[in-house]
N, C-alpha and C positions, 0 to 999 in steps of 0.2 A: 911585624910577625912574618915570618917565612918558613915555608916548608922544603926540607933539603931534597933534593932529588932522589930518585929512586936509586940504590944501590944495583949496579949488575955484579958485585960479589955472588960468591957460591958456584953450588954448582949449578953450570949450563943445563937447561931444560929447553926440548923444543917446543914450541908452542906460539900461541900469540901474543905479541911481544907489549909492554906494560907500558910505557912512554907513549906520547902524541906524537912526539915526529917518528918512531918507528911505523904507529900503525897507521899515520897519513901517509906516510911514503909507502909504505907494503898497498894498502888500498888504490893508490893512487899508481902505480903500479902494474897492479892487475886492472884495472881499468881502460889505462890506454894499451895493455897487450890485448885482453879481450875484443878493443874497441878495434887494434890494427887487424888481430886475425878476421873478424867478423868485414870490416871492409874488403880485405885480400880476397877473400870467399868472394863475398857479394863480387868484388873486380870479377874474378877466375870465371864463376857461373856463366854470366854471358857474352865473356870474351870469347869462349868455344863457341856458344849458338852463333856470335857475330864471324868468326872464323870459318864454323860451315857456312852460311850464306854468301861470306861472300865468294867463295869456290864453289859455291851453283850457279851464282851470278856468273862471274868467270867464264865458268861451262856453257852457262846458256849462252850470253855473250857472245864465245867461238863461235858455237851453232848455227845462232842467226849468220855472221857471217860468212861462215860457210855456205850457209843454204843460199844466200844473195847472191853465190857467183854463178854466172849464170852455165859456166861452162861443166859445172858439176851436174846440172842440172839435165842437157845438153849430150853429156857421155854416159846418165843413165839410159838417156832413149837410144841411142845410138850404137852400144858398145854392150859387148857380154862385161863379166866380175873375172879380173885377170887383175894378178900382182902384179902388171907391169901398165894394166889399163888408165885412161887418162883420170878416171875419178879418182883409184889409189893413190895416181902421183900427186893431184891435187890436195886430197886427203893429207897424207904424208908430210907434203912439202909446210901446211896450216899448220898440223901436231908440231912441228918439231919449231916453228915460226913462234907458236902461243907457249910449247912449254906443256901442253897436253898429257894425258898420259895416252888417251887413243882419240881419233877422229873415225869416227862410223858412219858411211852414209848406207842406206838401206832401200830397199823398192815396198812395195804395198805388202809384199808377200814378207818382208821379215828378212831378203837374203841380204847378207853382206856383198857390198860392192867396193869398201875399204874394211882394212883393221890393221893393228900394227905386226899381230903374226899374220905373217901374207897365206898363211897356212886354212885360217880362217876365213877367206875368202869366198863367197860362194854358198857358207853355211848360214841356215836360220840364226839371228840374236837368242840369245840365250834369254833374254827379258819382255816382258810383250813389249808392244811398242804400240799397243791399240790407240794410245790418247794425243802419241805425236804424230800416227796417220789421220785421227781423226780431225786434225786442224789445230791441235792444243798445242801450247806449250809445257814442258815438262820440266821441274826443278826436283831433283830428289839425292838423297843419301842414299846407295843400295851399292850390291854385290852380286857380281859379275865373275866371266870368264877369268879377268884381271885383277880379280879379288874386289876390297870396298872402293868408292869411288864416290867422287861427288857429281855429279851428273846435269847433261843440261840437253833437254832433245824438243827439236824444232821440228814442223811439219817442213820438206822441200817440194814446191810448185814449179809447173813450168810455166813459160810465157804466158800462157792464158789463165793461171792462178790455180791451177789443175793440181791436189795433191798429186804426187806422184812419187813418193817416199817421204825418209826423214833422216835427218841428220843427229847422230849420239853424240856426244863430247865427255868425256870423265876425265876429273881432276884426281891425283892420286889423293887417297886420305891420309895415307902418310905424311906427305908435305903441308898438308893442315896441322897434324898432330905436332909436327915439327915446329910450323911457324907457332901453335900454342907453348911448347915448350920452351921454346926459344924467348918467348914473353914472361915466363916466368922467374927467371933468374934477376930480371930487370925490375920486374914488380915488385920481386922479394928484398931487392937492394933499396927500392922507394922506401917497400914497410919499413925494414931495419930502420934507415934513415931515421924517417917519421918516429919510430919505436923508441930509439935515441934522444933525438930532441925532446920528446914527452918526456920520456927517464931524467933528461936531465935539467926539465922545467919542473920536473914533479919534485927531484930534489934540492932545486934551491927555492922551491915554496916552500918544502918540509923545515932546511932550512932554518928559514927566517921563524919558519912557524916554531922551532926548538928556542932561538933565540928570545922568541915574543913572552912564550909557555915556559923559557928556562928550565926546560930539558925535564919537565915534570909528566909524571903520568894521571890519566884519567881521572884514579882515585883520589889520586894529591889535590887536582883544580879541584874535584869534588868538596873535598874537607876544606880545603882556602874558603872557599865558597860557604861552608856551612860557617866556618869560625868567624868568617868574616862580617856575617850577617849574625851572628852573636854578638861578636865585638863591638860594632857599629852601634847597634842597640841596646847594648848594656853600658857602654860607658856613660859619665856624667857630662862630658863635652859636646859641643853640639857639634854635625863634620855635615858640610854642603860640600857635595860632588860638583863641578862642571865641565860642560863640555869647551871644544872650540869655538862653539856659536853664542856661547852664553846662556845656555838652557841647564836647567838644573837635573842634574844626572842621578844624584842621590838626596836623600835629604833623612838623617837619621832621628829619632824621636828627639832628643833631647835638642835638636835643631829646630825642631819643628816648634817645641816648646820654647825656646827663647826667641825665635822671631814671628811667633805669633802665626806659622801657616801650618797647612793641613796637607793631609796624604799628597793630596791631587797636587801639590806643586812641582812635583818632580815631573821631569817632562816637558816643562812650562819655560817661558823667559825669563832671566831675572827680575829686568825691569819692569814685567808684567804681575809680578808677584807681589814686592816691594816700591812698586813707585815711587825709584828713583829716594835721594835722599842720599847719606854719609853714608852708609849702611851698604845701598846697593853699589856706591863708588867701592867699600873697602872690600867688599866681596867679588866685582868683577876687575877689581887689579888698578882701577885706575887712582887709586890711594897706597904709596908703596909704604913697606917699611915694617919693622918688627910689632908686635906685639901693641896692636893699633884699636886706640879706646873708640867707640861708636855708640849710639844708644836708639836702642828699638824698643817703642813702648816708653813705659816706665824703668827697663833695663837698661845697666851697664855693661856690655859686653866688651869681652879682649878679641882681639881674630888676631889669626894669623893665615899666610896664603903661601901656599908652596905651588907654581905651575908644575906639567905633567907633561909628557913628551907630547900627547896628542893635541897641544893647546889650550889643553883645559886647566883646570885649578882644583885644591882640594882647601878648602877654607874650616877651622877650626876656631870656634867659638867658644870662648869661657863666660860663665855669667860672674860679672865682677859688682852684682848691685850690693851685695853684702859688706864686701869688702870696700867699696866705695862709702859706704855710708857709715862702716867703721871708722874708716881714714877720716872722711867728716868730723865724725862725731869726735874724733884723735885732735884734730884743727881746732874744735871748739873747746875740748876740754883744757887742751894747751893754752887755748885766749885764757881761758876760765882760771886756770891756776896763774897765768899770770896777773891776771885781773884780781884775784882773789892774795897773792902776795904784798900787789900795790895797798890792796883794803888792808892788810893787815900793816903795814908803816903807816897808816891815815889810821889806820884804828888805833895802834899804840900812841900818834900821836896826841888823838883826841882821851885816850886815858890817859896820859899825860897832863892834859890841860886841865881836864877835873881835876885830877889829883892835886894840881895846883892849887885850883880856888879852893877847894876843900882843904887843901891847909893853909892858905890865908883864910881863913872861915867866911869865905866868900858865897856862902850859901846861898843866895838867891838869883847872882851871877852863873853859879854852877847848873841851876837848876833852868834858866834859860838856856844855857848851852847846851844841857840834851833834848830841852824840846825843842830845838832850834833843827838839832839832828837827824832824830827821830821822824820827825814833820814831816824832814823835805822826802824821807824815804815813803813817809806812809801817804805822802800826799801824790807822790808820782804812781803807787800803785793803786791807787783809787782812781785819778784820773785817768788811767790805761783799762781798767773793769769797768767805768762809765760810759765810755766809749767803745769796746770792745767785747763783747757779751760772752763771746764763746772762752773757755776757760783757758781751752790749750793756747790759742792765741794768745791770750792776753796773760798769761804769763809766759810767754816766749817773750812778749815784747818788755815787760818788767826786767825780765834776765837781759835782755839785750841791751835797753836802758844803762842797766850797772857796767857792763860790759863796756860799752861805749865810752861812756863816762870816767872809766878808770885809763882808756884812752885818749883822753884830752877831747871827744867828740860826742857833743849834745843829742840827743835822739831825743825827739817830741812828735806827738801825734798833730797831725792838719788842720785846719779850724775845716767842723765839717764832718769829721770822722764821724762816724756809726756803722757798728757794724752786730746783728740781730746775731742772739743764740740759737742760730735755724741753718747753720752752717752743713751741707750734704758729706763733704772729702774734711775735714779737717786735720786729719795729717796730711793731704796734699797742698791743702790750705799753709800750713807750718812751715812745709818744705819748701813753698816759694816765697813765702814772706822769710823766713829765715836766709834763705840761699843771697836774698837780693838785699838784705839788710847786712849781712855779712861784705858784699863787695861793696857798699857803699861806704858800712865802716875803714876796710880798708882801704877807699880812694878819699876817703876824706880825713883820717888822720895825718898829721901833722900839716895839714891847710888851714889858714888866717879863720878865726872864726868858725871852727870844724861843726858839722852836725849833719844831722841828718831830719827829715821830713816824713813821717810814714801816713798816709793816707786811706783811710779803707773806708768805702761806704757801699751803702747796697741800691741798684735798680731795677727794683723788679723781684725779680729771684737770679739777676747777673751781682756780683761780688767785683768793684772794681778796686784795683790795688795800685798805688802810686808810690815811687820813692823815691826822693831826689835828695842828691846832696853835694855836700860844697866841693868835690873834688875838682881834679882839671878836666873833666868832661869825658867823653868818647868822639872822636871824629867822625864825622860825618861818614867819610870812605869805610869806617867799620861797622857802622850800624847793624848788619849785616852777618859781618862776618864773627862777631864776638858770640854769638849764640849757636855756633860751630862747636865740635867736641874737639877737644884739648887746647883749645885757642887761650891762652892766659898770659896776664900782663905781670905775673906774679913768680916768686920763685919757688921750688918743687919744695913741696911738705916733705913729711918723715915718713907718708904710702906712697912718695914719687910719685903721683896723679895730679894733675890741677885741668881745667878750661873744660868740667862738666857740669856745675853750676847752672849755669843759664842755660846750658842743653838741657838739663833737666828740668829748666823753669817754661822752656818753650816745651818742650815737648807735655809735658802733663797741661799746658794751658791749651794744647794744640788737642789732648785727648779729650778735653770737656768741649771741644769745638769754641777756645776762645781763640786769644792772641795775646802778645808779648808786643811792647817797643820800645826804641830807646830815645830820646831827643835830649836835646841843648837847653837849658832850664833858664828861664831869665835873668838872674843872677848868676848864671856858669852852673858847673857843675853837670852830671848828667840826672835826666829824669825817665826813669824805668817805669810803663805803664800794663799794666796784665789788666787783661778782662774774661774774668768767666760767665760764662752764662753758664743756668739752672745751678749756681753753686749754692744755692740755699732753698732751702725746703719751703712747704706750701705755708703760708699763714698760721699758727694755731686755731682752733675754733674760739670764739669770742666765749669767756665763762658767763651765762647767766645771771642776769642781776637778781636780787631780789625780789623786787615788785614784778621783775617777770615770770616766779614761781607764783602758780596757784594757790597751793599752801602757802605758801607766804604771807600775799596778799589776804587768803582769809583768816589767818592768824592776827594781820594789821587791822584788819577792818572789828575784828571781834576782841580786841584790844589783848589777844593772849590768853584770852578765856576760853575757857571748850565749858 
């Protein structure tokens, strides 16, 4: 089942768009622009705080060394404030060496004894200068004579560590604003980049993501999703999901009902579930092939397995026990009408034979020959209900008997047989006494001396079943492997099914916690042994004799008289 893709027929509307790869890639999208601007910013912020500082740094930097030479220091004491005096030239010759915008060196009072208008010479700073007469150093943003500036002012000492002025430095703020600007262009070429590569990682995961989702929208997986968990659980097949690991991913009801597990298995390991066995080989892949018989339980199930691109499997289950036991039953009544054709050439020839003596008036000849008939048949079903108590048994084996028989091959019960009418399963009981009398008949017809052997006695409340017969055996190397499903030495019936038989004979003995086995019989042939425990109910209660009723007794003792 599949749902077509969304039609983009009609007319265009703007909006938010109805497929998964449109609206992972729109998302995906806004996301890494959002996530680039928000970075850019965060950059930009303190790229400028780091741009002023370091042009105070700078500034002060100059300052210090300025105030260090000593000859500045020197032609304050010495020298009036003259544009051509040695501190200016000093001044001057610093500014234009660092790149400055001005070098100020100043006395206690505030006057200029440099600046770069030589005009200003002489006059108070325009800014206090309290903190770099007092000994401090000064770092600041501020606005001046020369407009804004970044600023760095030193206390200048003479020899003996003497305030004795201070040295100004300003950095123009333009050339900051610039060197920010100038970062900019570069930054915004990283984003783009960056904004790029995301754009065009976002659209080859959208993508793969259209290719995975097949170009469906939201609503669509939505309904997949509800139909799908409809479907799943209303059909009549059973469908096990798995993964690559081998854990079971799905497990739909009807799945759950033919092998016997419960919710909790999904999630689980196979072989944790099903321990091991045909079942979990034909479900985890390592049994190939179409339409592959297995039996779980008392079922006969079909699978099939189709892998998944992720590794996994999707295994599908038919319950074939119906059909299985039709096909049987199809096998048997086929024996049965041929058996029953043969009776009928023996029967007409045996009316025949009458007819004969009856018209040679052989009447007392005649009359031995149908009890001679009659006998051997009523004498075989007696001795199979003397031995055999339970009903359906023992005429299973009566029928099997004639069956055999009309095959050339003797079926007789063991010296030994008994077996109590306290039977628990008797149609399970049926099913493997029939199933292993069936392969025996057909390994022992047309063998010297054909027959068969059936054994049934009781220990306990276990039911032990024996069957041996004349064929050519089973080898040693298969002992084994014949109790495997579809394993058969025979050729395909008219339901094309055979080698489930003694899987179903091992497995129903294997559900009452018995056992099945096969050996080499002393005389050849193979000998098929089953043992059930608890296959027969508890004792009856012993009936009451007489003399053990009270009333009875005082009935006997008062000879009948009241």
């Amino acid at each position: 089942m599949s749902v077509p893709p969304t039609s983009d027929r009609g007319p265009r509307r703007f909006g938010w768009p109805r497929r998964v790869f449109s609206q992972v890639l729109l998302m995906q999208l806004a996301i890494i622009t959002g996530v680039t601007v928000l970075v850019t910013g965060l950059f930009l912020a303190p790229l400028s705080h780091q741009l002023d500082d370091q042009a105070m740094r700078r500034a002060l930097a100059i300052a210090q060394s300025t105030a260090a030479q000593p000859q500045i220091a020197t032609g304050l004491r010495t020298t009036d404030p003259s544009a051509h005096g040695p501190v200016q030239v000093a001044a001057d010759r610093i500014r234009r060496a660092t790149g400055a915008e001005y070098v100020v060196v100043m006395d206690r009072r505030g006057v200029r004894w440099s600046h770069t208008e030589t005009r200003r010479i002489g006059a108070v700073v325009s800014t206090d200068p309290a903190d770099a007469l007092g000994g401090r150093e000064v770092m600041e943003i501020d606005s001046g004579t020369l407009g804004r500036s970044a600023r760095g002012k030193v206390p200048l000492r003479d020899t003996s560590g003497e305030v004795i002025g201070a040295v100004s430095v300003g950095i123009a703020y333009d050339s900051v604003r610039a060197r920010l600007l100038a970062a900019i262009p570069g930054l915004l070429a990283y984003a783009g980049g960056a904004l790029a590569v995301g754009a065009l990682a976002a659209y080859l995961i959208s993508r793969r993501l259209q290719r995975q989702t097949h170009d469906l929208a939201f609503s669509d997986i939505s309904a997949l999703l509800s139909e799908r968990e409809a479907m799943l659980h209303g059909i009549r097949e059973g469908v096990v999901a798995l993964d690559g690991t081998g854990r079971i991913r799905l497990l739909n009801d009807e799945a759950q009902r033919l092998l016997g597990l419960g919710p909790d298995a999904a999630g689980r390991p196979l072989e944790e579930v099903l321990d091991g066995g045909r079942t979990a080989d034909v479900l985890a892949g390592r049994v190939v092939g179409d339409d592959l018989l297995t039996v779980q339980g008392a079922r006969v199930l079909l699978a099939n397995r189709m892998p998944t691109d992720d590794g996994g499997a999707v295994v599908t289950l038919r319950d074939r026990t119906e059909l299985e036991r039709l096909g049987r039953e199809l096998d048997s009544t086929t024996g049965l009408i041929d058996a029953l054709r043969a009776q009928d050439h023996e029967h007409a020839n045996r009316l025949h034979t009458l007819l004969g003596l009856l018209e040679l008036e052989m009447h007392e000849d005649a009359m031995e020959f149908v009890t001679e008939v009659v006998g051997v048949h009523r004498a075989t079903a007696e001795q199979v209900t003397e031995k055999v108590r339970d009903p359906l048994l023992a005429a299973l084996l009566v029928g099997k008997t004639t069956v055999a028989a009309e095959r050339g091959v003797s079926l007789r019960l063991a010296p030994g047989t008994l077996l109590p009418d306290r039977v628990v399963d008797p149609r399970g009981l049926v099913t493997v006494v029939g199933n292993l009398v069936d392969n025996a008949s057909d390994a022992a017809a047309g063998s010297p001396d054909a027959r068969i052997e059936v054994g049934l006695r009781a220990e306990g409340r276990s039911v032990v079943l024996r069957v041996h017969d004349s064929g050519p055996g089973v080898p040693p190397e298969r002992y084994e492997t014949i109790f495997t499903e579809g394993w058969s030495t025979k050729d395909l019936p008219a339901h094309g099914r055979r080698g489930l038989g003694l899987a179903l004979v091992r497995r129903l003995a294997e559900r009452q916690g018995g056992s099945v086995s096969v050996t080499r019989g002393s005389g050849g042939g193979a000998v098929f042994t089953v043992v059930l425990p608890e296959a027969l109910a508890g004792p009856p209660p012993r009936e009451a004799a007489p003399h053990d009723d009270p009333d009875a007794r005082r009935t006997a003792t008062t000879g009948g008289n009241t």
